[in-house]
Structure formats: C-alpha cells, structure tokens
C-alpha positions as CSV (number, residue, x, y, z in Angstrom):
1,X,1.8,106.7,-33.1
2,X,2.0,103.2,-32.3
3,X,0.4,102.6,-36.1
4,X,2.0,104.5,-38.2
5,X,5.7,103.2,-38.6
6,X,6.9,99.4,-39.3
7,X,8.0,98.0,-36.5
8,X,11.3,97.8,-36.2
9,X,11.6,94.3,-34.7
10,X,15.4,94.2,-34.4
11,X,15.7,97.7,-32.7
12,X,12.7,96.4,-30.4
13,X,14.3,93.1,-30.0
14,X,11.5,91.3,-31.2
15,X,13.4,88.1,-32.0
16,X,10.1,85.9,-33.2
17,X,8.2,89.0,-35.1
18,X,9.2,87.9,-38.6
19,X,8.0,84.6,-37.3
20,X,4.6,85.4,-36.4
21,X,3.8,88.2,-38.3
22,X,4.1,86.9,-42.4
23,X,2.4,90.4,-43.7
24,X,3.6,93.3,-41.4
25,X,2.0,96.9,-42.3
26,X,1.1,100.1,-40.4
27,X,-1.0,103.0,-41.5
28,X,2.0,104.5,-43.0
29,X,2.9,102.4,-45.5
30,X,-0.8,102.3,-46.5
31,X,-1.0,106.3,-46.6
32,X,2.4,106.3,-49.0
33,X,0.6,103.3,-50.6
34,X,-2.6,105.4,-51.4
35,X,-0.4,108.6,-52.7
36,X,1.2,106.6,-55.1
37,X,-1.9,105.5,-56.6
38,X,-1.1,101.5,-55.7
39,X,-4.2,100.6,-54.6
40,X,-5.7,101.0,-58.1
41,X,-5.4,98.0,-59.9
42,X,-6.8,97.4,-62.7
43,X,-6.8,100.6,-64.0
44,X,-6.1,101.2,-67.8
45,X,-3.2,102.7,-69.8
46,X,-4.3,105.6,-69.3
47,X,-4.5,105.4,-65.5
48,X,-8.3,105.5,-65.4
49,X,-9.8,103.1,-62.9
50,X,-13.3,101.7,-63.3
51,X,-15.9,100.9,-61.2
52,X,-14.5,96.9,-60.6
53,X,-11.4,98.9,-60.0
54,X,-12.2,101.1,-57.5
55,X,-13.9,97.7,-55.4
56,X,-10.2,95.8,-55.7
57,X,-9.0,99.3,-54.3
58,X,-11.3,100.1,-51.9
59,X,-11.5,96.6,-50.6
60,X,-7.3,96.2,-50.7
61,X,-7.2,100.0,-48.8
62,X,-9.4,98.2,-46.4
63,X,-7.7,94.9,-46.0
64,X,-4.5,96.3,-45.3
65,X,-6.5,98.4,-42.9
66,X,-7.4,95.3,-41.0
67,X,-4.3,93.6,-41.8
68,X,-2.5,96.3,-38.9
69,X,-4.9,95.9,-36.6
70,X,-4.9,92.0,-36.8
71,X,-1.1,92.1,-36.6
72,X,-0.9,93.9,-33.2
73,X,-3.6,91.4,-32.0
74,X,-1.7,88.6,-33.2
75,X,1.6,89.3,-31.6
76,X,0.7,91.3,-28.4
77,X,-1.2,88.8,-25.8
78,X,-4.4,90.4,-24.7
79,X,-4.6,92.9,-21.9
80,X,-1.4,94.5,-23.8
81,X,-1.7,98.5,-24.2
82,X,-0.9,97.8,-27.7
83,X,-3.8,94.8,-28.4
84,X,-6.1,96.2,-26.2
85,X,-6.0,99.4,-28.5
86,X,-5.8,97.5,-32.1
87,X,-8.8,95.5,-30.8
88,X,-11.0,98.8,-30.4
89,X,-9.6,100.5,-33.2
90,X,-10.6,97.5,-35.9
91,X,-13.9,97.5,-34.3
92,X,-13.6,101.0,-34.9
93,X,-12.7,100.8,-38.4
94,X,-15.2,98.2,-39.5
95,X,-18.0,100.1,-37.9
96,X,-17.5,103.4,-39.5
97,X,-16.6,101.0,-43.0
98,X,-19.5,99.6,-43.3
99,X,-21.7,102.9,-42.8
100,X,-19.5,104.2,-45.7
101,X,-20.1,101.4,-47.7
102,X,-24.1,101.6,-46.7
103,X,-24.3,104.6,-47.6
104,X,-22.1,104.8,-50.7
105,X,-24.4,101.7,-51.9
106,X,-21.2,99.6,-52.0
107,X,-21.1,96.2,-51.2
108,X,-17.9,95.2,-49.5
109,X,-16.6,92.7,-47.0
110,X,-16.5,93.5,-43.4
111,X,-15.4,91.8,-40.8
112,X,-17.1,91.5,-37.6
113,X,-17.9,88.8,-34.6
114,X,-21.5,89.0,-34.7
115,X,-22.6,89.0,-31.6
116,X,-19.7,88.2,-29.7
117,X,-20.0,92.0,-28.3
118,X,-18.0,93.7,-31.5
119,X,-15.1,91.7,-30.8
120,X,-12.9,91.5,-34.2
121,X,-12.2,88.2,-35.9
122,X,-8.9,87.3,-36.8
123,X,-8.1,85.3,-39.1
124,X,-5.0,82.5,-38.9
125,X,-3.2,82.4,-35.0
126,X,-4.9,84.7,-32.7
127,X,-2.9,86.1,-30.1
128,X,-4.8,83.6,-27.4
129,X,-3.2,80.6,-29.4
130,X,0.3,81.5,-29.9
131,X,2.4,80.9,-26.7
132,X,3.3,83.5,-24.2
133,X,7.3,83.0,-25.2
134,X,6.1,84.6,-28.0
135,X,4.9,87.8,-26.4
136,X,7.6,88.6,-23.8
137,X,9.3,91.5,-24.8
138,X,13.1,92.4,-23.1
C-alpha cells in the first residue's frame, strides 16, 4: 500500500521531498515502532508503563498516525489519487480515534475542521500553499 513503506524519494525522483517533508513516516515504521515497545515512554526499569505513560503513547501512536496522512497532503496537490485518499483516511482515523477515546474515557487530542465538512487540518504548509513545481512528478 501506498502507506506502508517510506517513500523512496530518490527511486521516485522526488527531488524536493526531503525539502517539504521535515518528518516523513508511513504505517510501517509505526507498526515496527509499536512491536518494539517505542511508543512507551516513560515506562520504568522494569518496563512497566503507567497510566501518564500509556497517554504519551497513545497520543505519539496517534500523532504519527496523522503525521502520514498530513505528509501525503502536504506534498501531493489536491485532486491527487494519493491526497485525495490521505485526506479521507485522516478523517477516517480521527473519527474512529475519538470514539475509542469516548469510550475508553480517555481524553486525547484530535484533530478535526469543525465544521468545514470533516475536512482535516494540517498543520505548517498545506499542500494548497506550496507551489505546483513542487508537486510535478517525472
């Protein structure tokens, strides 16, 4: 999938990616992140992880989450197969965090446009302000 691997700007010849993306991650990284127990900071010695812990995780998990989905936005101009689809898929995400959240009883934040019709707010450059010599791909 699309999400799952870093992209691979050079192969892609994606001269500018490293220049508009500062953070890159895909799902992947955050599913070998999860595995190896990374997310849980703050954990003791013993690798316990309170409940403060378990927050920083859930909420870091979650950012990185975002963090994909902003990405793709952020480079791809809209109307792209590729924004078009991070677009719905963070909508997705923070619709379907925040009922696990409500009904978990955790607070945590999620990100949302209000009512600007479940469009997902990026923060930094959106993909509407960076130029479109930024977006053409060979």
């Amino acid at each position: 999938g699309t999400f799952n691997y870093p992209v691979n700007a050079e192969a892609l010849g994606l001269k500018d990616y490293n220049t508009i993306i500062k953070r890159p991650m895909d799902l992947g990284t955050i599913k070998t992140k999860l595995l190896s127990n990374l997310y849980a900071d703050g954990g003791s010695d013993e690798g316990t992880c309170d409940s403060v812990c378990q927050h920083n995780g859930r909420e870091a998990v979650a950012n990185d989450i975002r963090l994909v989905f902003q990405n793709a936005c952020r480079y791809n101009p809209p109307m792209h197969p590729v924004h078009e689809a991070a677009k719905h898929l963070l909508v997705y995400f923070e619709e379907h965090y925040a009922n696990i959240l409500k009904k978990s009883g955790a607070q945590g934040h999620v990100t949302s446009a209000g009512s600007g019709g479940g469009t997902p707010v990026l923060s930094g450059p959106t993909a509407e302000s960076i130029p479109r010599a930024y977006h053409q791909v060979p």
